[in-house]
C-alpha positions in Angstrom: 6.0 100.8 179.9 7.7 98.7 177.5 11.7 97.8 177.7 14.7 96.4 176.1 14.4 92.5 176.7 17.0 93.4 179.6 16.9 90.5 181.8 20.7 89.4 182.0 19.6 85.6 182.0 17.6 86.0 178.9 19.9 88.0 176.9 23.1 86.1 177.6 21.2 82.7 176.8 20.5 84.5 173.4 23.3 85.6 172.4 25.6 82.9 173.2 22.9 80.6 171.3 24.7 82.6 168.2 27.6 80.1 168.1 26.0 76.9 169.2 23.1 77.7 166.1 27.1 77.9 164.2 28.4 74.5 165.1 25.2 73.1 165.5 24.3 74.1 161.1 27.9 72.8 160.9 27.9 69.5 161.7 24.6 69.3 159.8 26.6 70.2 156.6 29.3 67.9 157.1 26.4 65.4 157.5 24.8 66.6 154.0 28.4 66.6 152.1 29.0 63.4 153.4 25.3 62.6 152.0 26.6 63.7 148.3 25.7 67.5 148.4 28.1 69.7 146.8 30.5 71.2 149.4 29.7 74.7 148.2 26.0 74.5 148.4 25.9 73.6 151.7 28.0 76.3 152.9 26.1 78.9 150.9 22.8 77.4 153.1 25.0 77.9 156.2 26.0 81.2 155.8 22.6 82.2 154.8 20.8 81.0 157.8 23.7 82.2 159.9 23.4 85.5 158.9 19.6 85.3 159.3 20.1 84.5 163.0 22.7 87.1 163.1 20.2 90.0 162.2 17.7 88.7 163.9 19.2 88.1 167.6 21.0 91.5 167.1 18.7 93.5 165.9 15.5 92.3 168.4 18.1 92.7 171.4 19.3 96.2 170.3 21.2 97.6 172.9 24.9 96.7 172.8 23.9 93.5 170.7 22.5 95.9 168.0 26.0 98.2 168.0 28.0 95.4 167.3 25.8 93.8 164.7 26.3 97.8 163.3 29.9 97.7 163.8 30.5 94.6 161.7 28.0 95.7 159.5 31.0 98.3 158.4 33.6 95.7 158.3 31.2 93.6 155.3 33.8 94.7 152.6 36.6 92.3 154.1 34.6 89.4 154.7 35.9 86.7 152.4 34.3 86.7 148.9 32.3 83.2 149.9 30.2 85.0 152.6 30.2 88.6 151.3 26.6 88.0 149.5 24.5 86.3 152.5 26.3 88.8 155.3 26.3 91.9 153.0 22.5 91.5 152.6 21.4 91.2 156.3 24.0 93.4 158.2 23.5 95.9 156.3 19.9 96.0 156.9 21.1 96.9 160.6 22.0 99.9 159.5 18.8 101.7 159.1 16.1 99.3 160.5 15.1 98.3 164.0 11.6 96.9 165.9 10.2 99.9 167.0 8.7 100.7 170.9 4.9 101.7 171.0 4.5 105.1 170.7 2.6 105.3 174.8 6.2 104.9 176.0 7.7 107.5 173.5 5.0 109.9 174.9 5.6 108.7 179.1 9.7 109.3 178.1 8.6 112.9 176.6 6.9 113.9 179.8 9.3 112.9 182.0 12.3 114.5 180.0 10.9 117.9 179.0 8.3 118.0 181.8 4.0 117.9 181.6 4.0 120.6 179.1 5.9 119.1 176.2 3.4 119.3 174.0 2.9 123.1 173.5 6.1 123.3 172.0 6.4 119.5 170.1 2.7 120.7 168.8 2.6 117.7 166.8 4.4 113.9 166.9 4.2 111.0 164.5 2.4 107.9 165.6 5.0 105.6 164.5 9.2 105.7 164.6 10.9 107.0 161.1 13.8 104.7 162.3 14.9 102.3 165.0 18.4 101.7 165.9 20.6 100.2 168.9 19.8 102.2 171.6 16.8 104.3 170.6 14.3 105.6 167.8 13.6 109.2 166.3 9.8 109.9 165.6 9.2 113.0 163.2 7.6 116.0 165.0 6.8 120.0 164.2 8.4 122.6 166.9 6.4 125.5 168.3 7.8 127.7 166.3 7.3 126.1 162.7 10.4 123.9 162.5 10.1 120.5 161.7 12.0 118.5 164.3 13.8 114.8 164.9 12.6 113.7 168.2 15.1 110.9 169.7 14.1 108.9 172.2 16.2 106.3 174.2 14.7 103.0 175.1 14.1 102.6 178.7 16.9 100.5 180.5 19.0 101.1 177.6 21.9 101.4 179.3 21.5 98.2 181.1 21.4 96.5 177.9 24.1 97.9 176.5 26.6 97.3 179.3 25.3 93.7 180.1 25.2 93.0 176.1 28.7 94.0 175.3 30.2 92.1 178.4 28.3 89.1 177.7 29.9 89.6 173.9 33.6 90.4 174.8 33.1 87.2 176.8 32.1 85.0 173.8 34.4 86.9 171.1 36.5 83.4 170.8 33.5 81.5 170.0 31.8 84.0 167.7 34.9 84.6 165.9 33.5 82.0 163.1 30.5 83.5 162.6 32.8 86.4 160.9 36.3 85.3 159.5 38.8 87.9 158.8 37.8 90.3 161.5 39.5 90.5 164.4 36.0 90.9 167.0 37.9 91.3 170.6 39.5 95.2 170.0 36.2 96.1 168.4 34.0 95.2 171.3 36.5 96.9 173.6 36.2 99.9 171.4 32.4 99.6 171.9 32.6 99.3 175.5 35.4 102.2 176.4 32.5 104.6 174.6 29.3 102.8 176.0 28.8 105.4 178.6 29.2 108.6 176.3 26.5 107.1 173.9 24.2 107.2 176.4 24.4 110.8 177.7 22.4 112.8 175.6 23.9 116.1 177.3 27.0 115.1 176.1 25.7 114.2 172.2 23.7 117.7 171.9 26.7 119.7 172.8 28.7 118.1 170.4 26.1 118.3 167.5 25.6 121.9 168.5 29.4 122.6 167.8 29.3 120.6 164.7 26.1 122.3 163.0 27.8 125.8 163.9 30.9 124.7 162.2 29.0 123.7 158.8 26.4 125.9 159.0 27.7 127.6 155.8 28.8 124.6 154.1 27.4 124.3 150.7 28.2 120.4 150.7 27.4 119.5 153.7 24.6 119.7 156.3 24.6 118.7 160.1 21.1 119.6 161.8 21.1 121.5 164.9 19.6 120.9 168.6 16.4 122.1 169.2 15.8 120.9 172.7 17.7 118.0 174.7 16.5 116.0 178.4 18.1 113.1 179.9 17.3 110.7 177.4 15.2 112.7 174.9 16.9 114.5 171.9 15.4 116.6 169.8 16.9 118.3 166.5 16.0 119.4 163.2 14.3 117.6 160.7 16.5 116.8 157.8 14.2 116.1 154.3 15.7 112.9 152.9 14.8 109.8 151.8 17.5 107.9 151.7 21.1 107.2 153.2 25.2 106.1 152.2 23.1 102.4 152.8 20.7 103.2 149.4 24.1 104.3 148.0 26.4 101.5 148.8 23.0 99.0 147.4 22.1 101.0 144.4 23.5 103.8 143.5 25.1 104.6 140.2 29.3 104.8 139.9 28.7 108.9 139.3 26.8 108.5 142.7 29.1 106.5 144.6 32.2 108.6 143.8 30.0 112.1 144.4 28.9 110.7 148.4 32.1 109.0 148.9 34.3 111.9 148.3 31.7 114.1 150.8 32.1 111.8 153.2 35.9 111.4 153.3 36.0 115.4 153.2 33.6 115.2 156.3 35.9 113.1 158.2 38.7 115.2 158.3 37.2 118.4 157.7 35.6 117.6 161.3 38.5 117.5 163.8 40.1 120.3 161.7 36.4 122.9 162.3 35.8 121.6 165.9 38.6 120.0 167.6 36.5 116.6 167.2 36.2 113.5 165.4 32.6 112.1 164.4 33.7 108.4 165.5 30.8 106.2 164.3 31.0 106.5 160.5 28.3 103.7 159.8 26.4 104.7 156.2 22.8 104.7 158.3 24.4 107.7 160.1 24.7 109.5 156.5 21.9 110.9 154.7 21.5 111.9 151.2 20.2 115.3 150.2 19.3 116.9 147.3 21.0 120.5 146.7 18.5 123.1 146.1 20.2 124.4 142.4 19.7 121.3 141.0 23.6 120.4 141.3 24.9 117.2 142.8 23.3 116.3 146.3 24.9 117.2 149.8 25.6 115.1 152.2 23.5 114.8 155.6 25.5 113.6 158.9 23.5 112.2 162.0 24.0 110.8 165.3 26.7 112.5 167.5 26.9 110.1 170.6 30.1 108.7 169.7 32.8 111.1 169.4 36.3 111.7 169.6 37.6 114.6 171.5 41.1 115.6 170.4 43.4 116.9 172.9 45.3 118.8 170.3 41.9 120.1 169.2 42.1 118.6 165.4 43.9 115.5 164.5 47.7 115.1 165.5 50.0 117.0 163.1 52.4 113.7 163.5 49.8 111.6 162.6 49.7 113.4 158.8 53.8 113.7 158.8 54.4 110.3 159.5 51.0 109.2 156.7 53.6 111.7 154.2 56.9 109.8 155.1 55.4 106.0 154.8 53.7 107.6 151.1 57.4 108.6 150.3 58.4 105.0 151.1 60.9 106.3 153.8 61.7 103.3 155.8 64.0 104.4 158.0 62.4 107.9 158.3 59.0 105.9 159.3 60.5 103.9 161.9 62.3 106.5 163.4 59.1 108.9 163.8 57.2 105.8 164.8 59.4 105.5 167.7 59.0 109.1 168.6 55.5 109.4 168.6 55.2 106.2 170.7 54.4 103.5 168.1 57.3 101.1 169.0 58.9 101.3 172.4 62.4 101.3 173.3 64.1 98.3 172.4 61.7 96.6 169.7 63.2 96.2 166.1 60.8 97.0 163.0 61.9 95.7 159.6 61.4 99.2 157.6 59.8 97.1 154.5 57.8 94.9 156.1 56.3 98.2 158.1 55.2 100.2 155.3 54.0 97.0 153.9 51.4 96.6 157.2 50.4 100.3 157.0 49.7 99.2 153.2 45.6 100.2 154.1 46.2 103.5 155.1 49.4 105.0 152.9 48.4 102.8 149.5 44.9 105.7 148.7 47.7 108.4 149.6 50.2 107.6 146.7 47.4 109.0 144.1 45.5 111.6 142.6 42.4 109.8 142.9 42.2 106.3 144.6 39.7 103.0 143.6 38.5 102.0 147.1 36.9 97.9 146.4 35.6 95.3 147.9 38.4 92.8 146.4 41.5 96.1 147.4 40.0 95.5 151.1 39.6 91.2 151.5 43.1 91.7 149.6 44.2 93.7 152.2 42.9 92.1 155.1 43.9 88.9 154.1 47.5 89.3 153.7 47.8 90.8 157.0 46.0 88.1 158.5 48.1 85.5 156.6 50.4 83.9 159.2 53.1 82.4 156.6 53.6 86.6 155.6 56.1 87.9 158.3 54.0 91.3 158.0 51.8 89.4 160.0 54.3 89.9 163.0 55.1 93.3 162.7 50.9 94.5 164.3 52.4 92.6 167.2 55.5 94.6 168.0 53.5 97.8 167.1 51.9 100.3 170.3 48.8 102.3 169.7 49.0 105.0 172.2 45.7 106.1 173.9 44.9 109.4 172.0 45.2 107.4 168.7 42.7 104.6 169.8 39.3 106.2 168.4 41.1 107.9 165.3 42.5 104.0 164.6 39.0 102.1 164.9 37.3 105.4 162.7 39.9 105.5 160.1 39.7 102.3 159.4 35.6 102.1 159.6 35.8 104.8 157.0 37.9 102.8 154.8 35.4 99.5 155.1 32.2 102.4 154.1 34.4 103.6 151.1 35.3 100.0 149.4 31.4 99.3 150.6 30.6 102.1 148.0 33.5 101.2 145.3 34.0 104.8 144.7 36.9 106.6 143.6 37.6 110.2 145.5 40.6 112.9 145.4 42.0 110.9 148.4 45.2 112.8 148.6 44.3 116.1 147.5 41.6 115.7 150.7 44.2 115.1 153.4 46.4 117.7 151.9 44.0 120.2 152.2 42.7 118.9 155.9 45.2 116.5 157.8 47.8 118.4 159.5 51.6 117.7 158.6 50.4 115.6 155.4 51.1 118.4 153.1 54.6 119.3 154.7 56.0 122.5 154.6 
């Protein structure tokens, strides 16, 4: 049976070869600049053949190494404007495309998971993967009763890779950290690790899909298939008819486009918690399909891939969470601090300058304050690199600030969201959408 290339010592010499290859290109450069070739040139050849081992060392390993080439793959809209081009065109490809796993061991994983008589009801299974991601691959299939059916299979001693993949990464976080300027890497490979384990239980991923298609089962703009049949590490769901995803969109898609699947997807987000008391936490544009609508009027909006989710303990997103989002949009300083403290944010004893505070939460309150916002490329590196200039005192203030637990997942989401949005430079209702969803955003 084929595997993940899971042997620890192979894996780790792999991916810590990502920065050596780095310094090693590097010091080549300096040697070419020094040699009379323009300074600019010879970082463009850098960053291209940078990014090149990027994709290639994530996407071969999959596993953890594949999530967090996926992960940053999000983030592309704040990379500075001098590496968007080379990383923007092979990230991105992790987002729909993976080396697929013969189709022997997808049949040895079927037997095992829904026992030596799978086939009467899978009467019929494509030879080859329809896609190929981090920790497994969906082949097409027809049920028993007529449905055509998503089969997703997980890659034997996926979890091993996963877990062995993203400590080996939080260990070299410092010396990757070049590879991608302007992204913090350490919080998101904790993020990636705290939900390794629910991304592997399949159990866990069918029940939340199940609760998801019921909820939008009647939606007329969007469409989440439904479980057909689920096993340890076998999932199987309906087929969704569509040929391409948010990643065709974001590439080529025309402005009328961009703004149509942009605004479905923010309305997705927080129409979510609101409809089943959970968050759909991995908002990545592979994990969004296009559709067409069957009266000929703009398409709907396909979501996939329910492994990583947030489950909300007030079951939808916090009510403070939308008050506090309406007090920093009215520019309340004092108000915002105050409720900050309350819910947590800043503990006893730590002292937030009001204006420098609404300034740091610029990302999230600045697409409130209008009827419809311009999410960009250049509004998110702007963004980004303000925050991460250290002669700005907002700088400081992310330091004295707490993120309590519950918040953790709707923090990394809400901001993934924002890097798929200025991905797709689309304008969408952004206001009018948490009024009508986010609790405590529309006040009373």
């Amino acid at each position: 049976m084929t595997e993940l290339p899971r042997k620890a010592v192979a894996r780790t010499a792999r991916l810590a070869a990502l920065p050596i290859g780095y310094a090693g290109r590097s010091a080549l450069g300096l040697g070419k600049r020094i040699g009379g070739k323009p300074a600019e040139a010879v970082m463009t050849e850098i960053q291209q053949r940078t990014a090149e081992q990027l994709f290639r060392t994530l996407g071969e390993l999959k596993g953890g190494a594949m999530k967090f080439g996926q992960m940053l793959s999000v983030m592309e809209a704040a990379f500075p404007e001098e590496m968007a081009g080379p990383y923007r065109e092979q990230l991105t490809r992790l987002q729909d495309a993976a080396p697929p796993m013969p189709t022997a061991t997808v049949r040895e994983i079927l037997a095992r998971d829904l026992g030596a008589d799978w086939s009467e009801r899978l009467v019929w299974l494509d030879g080859g993967p329809t896609a190929a991601a981090s920790i497994g691959q969906v082949h097409r299939g027809r049920w028993a009763d007529g449905r055509e059916v998503a089969v997703k299979v997980q890659y034997p001693g996926a979890g091993d890779a996963l877990r062995s993949d993203l400590r080996q990464l939080a260990r070299l976080a410092r010396t990757v950290g070049p590879l991608v300027p302007g992204i913090e890497l350490k919080p998101l490979i904790q993020e990636l690790q705290d939900r390794a384990q629910d991304e592997l239980d399949y159990d866990l991923e069918a029940d939340a899909q199940r609760t998801f298609a019921a909820a939008f089962r009647d939606d007329p703009r969007i469409v989440v298939p439904d479980v057909v049949d689920v096993g340890p590490t076998t999932l199987v769901t309906e087929w969704l008819e569509s040929a391409s995803s948010l990643a065709a969109v974001i590439a080529d898609g025309t402005p009328e486009e961009r703004d149509h699947y942009g605004e479905l997807f923010v309305r997705f987000l927080f129409a979510g918690p609101a409809r089943t008391g959970m968050l759909h936490a991995d908002p990545h544009p592979g994990n969004y399909r296009v559709l067409p609508a069957a009266d000929g009027s703009p398409g709907r909006l396909g979501v996939l891939d329910f492994g990583a989710v947030a489950r909300l303990p007030e079951q939808g997103l916090p009510e403070a969470m939308g008050r506090l989002l309406r007090i920093a949009a009215e520019q309340d300083e004092d108000g915002l601090v105050e409720g900050l403290r309350a819910e947590g944010f800043i503990k006893d004893r730590i002292q937030v300058d009001g204006a420098q505070l609404l300034a740091y939460l610029s990302p999230f309150v600045e697409p409130t304050r209008a009827e419809r916002f311009k999410f960009s490329r250049s509004w998110m590196r702007s963004q980004v690199a303000r925050m991460n200039d250290p002669r700005d005192p907002v700088n400081l203030v992310g330091l004295k600030l707490n993120l309590p637990p519950s918040y953790l997942l709707i923090h990394r989401t809400w901001l993934a969201g924002l890097g798929v949005l200025c991905q797709l430079e689309c304008e969408a209702p952004f206001r009018e959408i948490l009024t009508e969803s986010l609790p405590g955003f529309a006040g009373d």
